[in-house]
N, C-alpha and C positions, 0 to 999 in steps of 0.2 A: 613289452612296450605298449604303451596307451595307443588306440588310433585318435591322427588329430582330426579336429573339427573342419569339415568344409571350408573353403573360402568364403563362399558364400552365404553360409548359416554366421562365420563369426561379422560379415558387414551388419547380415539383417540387425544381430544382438547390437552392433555400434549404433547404427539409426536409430531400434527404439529408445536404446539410451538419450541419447543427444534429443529424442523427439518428448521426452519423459518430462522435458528440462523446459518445454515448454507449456506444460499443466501446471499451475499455482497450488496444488497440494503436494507435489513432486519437490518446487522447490523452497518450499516453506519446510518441508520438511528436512530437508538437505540444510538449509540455515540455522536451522536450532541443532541439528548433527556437527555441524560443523563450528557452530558459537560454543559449543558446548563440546566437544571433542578435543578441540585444540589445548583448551587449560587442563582436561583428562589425562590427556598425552602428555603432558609438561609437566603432569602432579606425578604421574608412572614414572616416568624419568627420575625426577626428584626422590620418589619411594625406592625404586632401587638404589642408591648411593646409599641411603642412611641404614646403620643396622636396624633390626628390627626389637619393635620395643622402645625405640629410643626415642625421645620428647619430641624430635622434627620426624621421626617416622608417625609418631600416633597424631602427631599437628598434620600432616600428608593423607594421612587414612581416611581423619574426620571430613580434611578439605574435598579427597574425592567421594565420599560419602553423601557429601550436600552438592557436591555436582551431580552426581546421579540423581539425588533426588529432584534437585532443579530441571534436570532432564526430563524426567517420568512428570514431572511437571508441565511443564512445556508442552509435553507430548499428548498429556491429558486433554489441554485446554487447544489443541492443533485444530479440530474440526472445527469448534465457533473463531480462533482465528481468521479459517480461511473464509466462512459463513460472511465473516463483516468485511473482511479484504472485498470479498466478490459484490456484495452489497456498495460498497464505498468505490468500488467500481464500475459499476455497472451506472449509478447515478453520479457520477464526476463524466460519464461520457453521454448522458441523458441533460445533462447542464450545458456539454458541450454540443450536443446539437440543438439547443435552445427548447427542449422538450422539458420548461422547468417544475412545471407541476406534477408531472411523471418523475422526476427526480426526486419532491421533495416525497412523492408517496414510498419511492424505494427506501429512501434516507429515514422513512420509518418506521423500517423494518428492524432498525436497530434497536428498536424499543424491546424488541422481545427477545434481543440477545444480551440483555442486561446491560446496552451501549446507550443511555439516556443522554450523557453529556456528550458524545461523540456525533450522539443522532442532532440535538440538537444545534452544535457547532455547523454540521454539512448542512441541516436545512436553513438554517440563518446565512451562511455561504452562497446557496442556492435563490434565497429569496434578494439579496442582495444583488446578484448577477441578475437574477431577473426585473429587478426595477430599474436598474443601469440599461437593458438591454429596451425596456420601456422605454425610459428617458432618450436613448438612443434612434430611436425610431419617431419620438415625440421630432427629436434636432433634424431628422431627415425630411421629416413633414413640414415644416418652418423654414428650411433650405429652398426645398423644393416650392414653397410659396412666397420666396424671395424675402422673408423675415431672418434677414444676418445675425442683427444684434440679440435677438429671442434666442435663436437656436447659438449663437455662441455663450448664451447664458446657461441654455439649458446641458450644452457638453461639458460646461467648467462646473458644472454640480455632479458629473459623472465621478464614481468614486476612481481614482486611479487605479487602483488594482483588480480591477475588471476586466472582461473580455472585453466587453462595451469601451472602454475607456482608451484600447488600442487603435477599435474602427475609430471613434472618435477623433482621435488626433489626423486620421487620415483626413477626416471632413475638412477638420481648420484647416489644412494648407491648402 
């Protein structure tokens, strides 16, 4: 009979799991295991009913064959995945604290992960929020100098789907 595992060796093993799940190559890679697992598992199914040799057995083969390769695919392309996740993160949260220039310099760093139209989508996003958040501070300076109708001219040019565009509405009331 096997000796079983401590108590407390099998928590530590659940913690670093659980704690695994919160690094973004952990669970990038768990989503393409898992995007890609499910229809595997449902092809294997499928392949055992049918005998073997037979037109829905070799139709089952091929299909799990181009899953796996979709897989080893995936898997290849896993590390520049998470490269621009981390990038497209890192400046979505340099926009959010108003550090826009610093954002649009991360945002192109996609350049050199063969992400040109990605890159420049976030720094046009970026440059965007940052003229809104201009115009913003333009409306609080005209508030503050008792120029109502200026600075309500200049919040209804704020694009609405801006960060700016929320404080704004707070000004009007």
């Amino acid at each position: 009979m096997a000796a079983r595992m401590p108590r407390y060796i099998r928590m530590l093993i659940v913690i670093a799991g659980i704690a695994m799940l919160f690094y973004m190559p952990t669970r990038e890679f768990l989503k393409i295991t898992f995007m890609m697992g499910i229809p595997f598992v449902f092809l294997l199914g499928v392949l055992i009913r049918h005998p073997r040799y037979s037109p829905m057995w070799i139709v089952v083969v091929v299909a799990l064959a181009a899953n796996l390769g979709a897989y080893g695919y995936m898997l290849i392309h896993l590390p520049e995945r998470i490269q621009v996740r981390a990038i497209v993160s890192e400046g979505g949260a340099l926009v959010a604290e108003g550090q826009y220039d610093a954002a649009i310099a991360e945002f192109r760093k996609l350049e050199g992960l063969g992400q040109t139209a990605k890159m420049q989508d976030k720094i046009s996003w970026a440059q965007k929020e940052k003229k809104a958040d201009e115009q913003l501070k333009l409306a609080r300076q005209l508030l503050a100098a008792g120029k109502r109708e200026e600075a309500d001219q200049v919040i209804k040019s704020i694009p609405a789907d801006t960060r700016a565009a929320q404080e704004a509405r707070k000004l009007i009331k």
